[in-house]
C-alpha positions in Angstrom: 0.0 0.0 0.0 2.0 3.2 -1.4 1.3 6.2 0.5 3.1 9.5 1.5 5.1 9.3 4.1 6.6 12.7 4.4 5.6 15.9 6.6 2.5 16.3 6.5 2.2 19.9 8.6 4.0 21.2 5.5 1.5 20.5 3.1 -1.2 22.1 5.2 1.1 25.7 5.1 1.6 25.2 1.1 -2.1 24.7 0.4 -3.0 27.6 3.2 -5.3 25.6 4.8 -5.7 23.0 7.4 -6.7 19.7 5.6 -6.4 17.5 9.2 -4.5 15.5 8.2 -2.8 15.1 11.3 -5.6 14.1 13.3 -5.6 15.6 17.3 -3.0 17.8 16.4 -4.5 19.9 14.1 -7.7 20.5 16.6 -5.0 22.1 19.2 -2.6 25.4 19.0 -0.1 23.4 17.6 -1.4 23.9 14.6 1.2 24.9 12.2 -1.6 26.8 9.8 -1.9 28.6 13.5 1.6 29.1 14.1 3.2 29.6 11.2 0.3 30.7 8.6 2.6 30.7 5.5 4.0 28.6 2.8 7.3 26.7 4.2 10.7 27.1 2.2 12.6 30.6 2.7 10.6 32.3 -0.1 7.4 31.2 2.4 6.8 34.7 3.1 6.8 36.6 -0.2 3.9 37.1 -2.5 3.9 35.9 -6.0 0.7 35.9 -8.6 -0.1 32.0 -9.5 -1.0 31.4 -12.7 -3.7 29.6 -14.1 -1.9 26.2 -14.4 -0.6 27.1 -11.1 -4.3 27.3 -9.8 -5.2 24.4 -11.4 -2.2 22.4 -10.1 -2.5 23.9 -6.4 -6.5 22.8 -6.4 -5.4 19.0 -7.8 -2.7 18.5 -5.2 -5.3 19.7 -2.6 -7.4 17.2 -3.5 -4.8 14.5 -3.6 -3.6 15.4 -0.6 -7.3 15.6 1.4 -7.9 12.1 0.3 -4.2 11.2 0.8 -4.1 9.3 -2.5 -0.9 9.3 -5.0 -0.8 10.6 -8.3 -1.4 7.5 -10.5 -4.8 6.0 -8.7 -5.9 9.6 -8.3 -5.8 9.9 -12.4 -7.1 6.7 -12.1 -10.0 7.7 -10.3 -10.3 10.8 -12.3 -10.6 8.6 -15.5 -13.1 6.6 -14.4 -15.3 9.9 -13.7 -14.7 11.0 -17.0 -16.5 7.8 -18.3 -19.4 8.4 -15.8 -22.3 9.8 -16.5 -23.4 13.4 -15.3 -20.6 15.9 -14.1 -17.0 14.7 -13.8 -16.0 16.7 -10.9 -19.0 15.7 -8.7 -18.1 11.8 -10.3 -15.0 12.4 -9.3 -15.7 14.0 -6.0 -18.3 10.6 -5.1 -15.4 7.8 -6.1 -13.0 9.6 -3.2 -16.1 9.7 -0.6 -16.9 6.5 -1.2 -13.3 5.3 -0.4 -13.8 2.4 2.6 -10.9 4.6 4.5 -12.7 8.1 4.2 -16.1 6.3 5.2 -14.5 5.3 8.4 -13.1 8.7 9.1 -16.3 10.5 8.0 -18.4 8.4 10.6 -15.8 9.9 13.2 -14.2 6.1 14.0 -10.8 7.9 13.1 -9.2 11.0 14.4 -7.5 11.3 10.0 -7.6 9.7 6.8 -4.7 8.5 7.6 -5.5 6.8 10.8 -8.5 5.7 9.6 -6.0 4.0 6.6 -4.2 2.1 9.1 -7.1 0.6 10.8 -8.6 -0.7 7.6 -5.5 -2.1 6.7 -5.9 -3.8 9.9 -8.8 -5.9 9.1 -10.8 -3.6 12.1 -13.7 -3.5 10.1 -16.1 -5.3 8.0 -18.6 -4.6 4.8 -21.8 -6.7 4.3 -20.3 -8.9 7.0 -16.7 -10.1 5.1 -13.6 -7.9 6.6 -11.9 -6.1 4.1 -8.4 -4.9 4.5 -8.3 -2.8 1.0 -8.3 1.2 2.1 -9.5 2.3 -1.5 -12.6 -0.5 -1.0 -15.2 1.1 -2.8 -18.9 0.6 -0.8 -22.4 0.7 -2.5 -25.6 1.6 -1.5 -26.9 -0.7 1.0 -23.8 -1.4 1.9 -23.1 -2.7 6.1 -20.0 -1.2 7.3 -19.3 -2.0 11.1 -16.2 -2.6 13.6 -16.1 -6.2 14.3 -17.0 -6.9 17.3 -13.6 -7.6 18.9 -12.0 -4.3 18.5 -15.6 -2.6 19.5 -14.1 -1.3 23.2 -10.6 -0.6 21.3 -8.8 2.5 23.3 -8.2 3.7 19.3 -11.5 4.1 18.1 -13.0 5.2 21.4 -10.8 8.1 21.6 -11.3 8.8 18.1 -15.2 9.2 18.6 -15.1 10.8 21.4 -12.6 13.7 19.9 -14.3 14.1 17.3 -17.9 13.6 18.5 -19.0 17.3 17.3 -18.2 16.2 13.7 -21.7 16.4 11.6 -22.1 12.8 9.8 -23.3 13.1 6.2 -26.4 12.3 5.1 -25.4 9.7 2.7 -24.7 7.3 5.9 -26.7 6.1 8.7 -24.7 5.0 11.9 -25.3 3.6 14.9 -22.6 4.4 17.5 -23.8 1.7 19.9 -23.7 -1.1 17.5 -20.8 1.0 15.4 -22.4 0.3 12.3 -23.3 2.0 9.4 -25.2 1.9 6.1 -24.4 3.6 2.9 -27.9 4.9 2.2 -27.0 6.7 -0.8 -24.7 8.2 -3.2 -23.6 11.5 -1.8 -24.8 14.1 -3.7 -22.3 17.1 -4.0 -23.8 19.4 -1.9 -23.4 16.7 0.9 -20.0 16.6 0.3 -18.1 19.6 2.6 -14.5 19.0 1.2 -13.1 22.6 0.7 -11.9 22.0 -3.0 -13.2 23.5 -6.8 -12.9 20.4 -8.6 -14.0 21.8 -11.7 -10.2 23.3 -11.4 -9.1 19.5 -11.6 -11.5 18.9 -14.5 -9.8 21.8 -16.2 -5.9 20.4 -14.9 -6.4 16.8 -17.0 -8.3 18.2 -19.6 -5.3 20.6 -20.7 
């Protein structure tokens, strides 16, 4: 499973943003969007115009980067939206929520992406009743996600719920925090999707 395994505080300065992808950390003053609210590298500081590429590049790696994916199965995803039907950014935008890893950390059962990565890799939890140990798992609708029952009391995912207990679930899931399941109820529909990104930017990076 590749996956980036440099600083991750960085990227959150270059894109001028937190993306949490740091989990606790990034809910705390240690920040380093709080601290240090500028690009790294020593020409952090100064301002330069972007260009349009540059826009367009900035706005893909964001994405990338939110959904911790690589470059090669994120144009992989992004090809398979171009052969969907309807809108390619919203396509696009639905294949990365649907993602077995970001349904984990969008029911709150993972501080990050990333955690929430590692504990699918695990084996912690199982759709329609089979475990699955493939982050990028893609669920349907009427799909059964759930912890297996062995790791429900886990110190891991308990702490992970109860930090992030004030994060909204979307409407495209159901959950049950006493049982820890979940159903995928439907396909999220764009405006259910919060991610701060303008994917029609990536739609206008590949299409160049």
């Amino acid at each position: 499973m590749a996956r980036y395994t440099g600083a991750v505080c960085r990227i959150c300065r270059r894109q001028g943003m937190k993306l949490y992808l740091k989990g606790e950390r990034c809910y705390t003053p240690k920040c380093a969007v709080e601290r240090r609210g500028y690009p790294p590298g020593m020409h952090g500081q100064s301002r330069r115009k972007m260009s349009d590429y540059g826009l367009q590049l900035r706005e893909k790696q964001k994405m990338r980067r939110i959904y911790g994916i690589l470059e090669r199965p994120f144009r992989r995803y992004f090809k398979a939206a171009e052969r969907s039907r309807g809108v390619t950014g919203d396509a696009l935008l639905q294949y990365l929520e649907r993602r077995l890893d970001n349904v984990v950390f969008r029911l709150g059962l993972a501080s990050s992406r990333n955690q929430a990565r590692q504990m699918v890799a695990h084996r912690l939890f199982t759709v329609n009743g089979r475990r699955v140990s493939i982050p990028s798992h893609q669920v349907r609708v009427g799909d059964v996600v759930e912890v297996v029952p062995a790791r429900r009391q886990s110190a891991l995912i308990l702490n992970a719920m109860a930090q992030t207990g004030g994060r909204r679930i979307p409407s495209w899931l159901e959950f049950n925090p006493n049982e820890m399941r979940a159903q995928v109820i439907s396909v999220p529909a764009r405006d259910e999707i919060d991610t701060p990104v303008q994917e029609q930017l990536v739609v206008e990076y590949y299409s160049r």
